[in-house]
N, C-alpha and C positions, 0 to 999 in steps of 0.2 A: 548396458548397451553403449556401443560407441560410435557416436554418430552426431551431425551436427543437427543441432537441438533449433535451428533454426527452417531446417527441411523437414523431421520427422514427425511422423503423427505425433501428437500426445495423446499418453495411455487416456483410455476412458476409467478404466478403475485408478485407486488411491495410487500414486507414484513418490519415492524422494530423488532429490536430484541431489548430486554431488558433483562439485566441475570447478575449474579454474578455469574463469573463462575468459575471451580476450575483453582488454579494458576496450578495446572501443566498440565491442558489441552488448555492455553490459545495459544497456536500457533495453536493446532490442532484447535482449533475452529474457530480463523480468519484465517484459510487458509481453512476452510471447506466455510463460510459464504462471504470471499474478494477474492478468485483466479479466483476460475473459472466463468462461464457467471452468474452470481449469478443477482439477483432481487433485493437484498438489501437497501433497501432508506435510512435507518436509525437504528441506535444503540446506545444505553446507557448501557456501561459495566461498572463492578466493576470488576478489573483486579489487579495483582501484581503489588505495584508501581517501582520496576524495570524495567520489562515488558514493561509498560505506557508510560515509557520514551525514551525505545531503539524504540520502535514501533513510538511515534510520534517526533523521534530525525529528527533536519530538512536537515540531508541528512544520511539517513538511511545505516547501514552497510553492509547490506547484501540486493540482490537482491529481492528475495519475495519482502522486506517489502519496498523498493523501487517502487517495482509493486505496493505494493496497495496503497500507501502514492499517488500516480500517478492518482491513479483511484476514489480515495475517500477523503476525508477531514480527518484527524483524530487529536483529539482533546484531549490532558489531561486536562480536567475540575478544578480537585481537587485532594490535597490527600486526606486521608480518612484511620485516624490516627489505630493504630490498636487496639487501646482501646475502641474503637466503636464496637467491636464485643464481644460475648460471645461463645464460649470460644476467647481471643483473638489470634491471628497468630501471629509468628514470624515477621513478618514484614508489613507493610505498606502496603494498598489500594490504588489504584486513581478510579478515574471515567474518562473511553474514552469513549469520544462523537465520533460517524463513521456518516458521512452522503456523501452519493453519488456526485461526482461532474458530470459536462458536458460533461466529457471526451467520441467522441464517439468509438460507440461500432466497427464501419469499422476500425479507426486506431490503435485498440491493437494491431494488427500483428506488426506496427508499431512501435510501444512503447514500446512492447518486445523487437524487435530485436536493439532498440536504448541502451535501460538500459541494453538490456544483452551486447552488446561491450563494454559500459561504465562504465559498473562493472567489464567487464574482462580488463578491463586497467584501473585502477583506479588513475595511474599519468599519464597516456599520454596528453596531451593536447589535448583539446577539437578540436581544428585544425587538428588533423594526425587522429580522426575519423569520422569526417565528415565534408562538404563542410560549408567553411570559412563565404560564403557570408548568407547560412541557418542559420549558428548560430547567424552571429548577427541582422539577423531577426528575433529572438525570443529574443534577449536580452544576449547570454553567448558570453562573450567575448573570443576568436579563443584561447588565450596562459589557458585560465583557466583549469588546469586539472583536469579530469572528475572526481574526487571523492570528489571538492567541488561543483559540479553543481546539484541544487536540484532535485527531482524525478519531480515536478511540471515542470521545465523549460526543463525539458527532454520531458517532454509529449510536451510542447511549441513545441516544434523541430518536435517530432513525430509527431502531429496534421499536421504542417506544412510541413515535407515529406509526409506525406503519399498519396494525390493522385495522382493517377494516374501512381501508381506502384506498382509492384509485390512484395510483401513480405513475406519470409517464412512463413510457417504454425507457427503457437501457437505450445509449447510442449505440451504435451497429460495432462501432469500434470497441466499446464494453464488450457486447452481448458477445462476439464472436471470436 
């Protein structure tokens, strides 16, 4: 389909997206296609190689991109020199691979409310926000403070609380 991915529904069944998209809408766009309950299976971008690198950095600075590094694979494949293009850009291309992981759909509640404490303390130690003996059943050691703990080993935790407890709601901005 050709069409700007920022007006059109998104499919309700499985979709891949393929697109070279403009650098200055590449957040709006992975947060249109990775936040909320998205269908998503698979993506092959041509992104800002800036961009490419803070997004698949392997403990992401900021929350979203925590979220979706949690939720999804993401991959910088390549750069993708800027001599490659006509007219050429200022700077540098990559290619991000995005492909859905296992993560399920019951523990986002989950997995928000883990990465959003863990981002809002980002030196406290992995021990003063959550139970000692959870973390090292998933593998993060109690003294590691949380803003070296990957968004994956976060989900680890999350998958591993989450049954059989009440979890706040998603923000609006997630869920939708």
């Amino acid at each position: 389909m050709h069409a700007d991915v920022r007006d059109i529904p998104l499919p309700r069944r499985r979709f891949h997206l393929v697109a070279n998209i403009p650098y200055a809408l590449s957040t709006t766009i992975l947060r249109r296609v990775l936040t909320g309950h998205t269908t998503l299976h698979r993506a092959a971008l041509l992104v800002e190689w800036g961009f490419a690198k803070r997004v698949c950095a392997s403990v992401p600075s900021r929350l979203e991109q925590a979220w979706w590094a949690a939720r999804f694979d993401l991959e910088l494949v390549s750069r993708v020199g800027a001599r490659h293009f006509s007219p050429p850009p200022r700077v540098d291309s990559a290619h991000l691979a995005i492909r859905r992981n296992d993560f399920p759909r019951s523990a986002e509640r989950a997995l928000w409310t883990v990465l959003s404490t863990a981002y809002r303390h980002p030196t406290a130690p992995a021990q003063l926000l959550f139970d000692r003996r959870a973390l090292r059943h998933v593998g993060i050691q109690p003294a590691e403070p949380a803003r070296t703990v990957t968004p994956q080993r976060w989900a680890r935790l999350a998958r591993h609380l989450s049954p059989g407890r009440a979890w706040p709601a998603l923000p609006k901005r997630i869920r939708d």
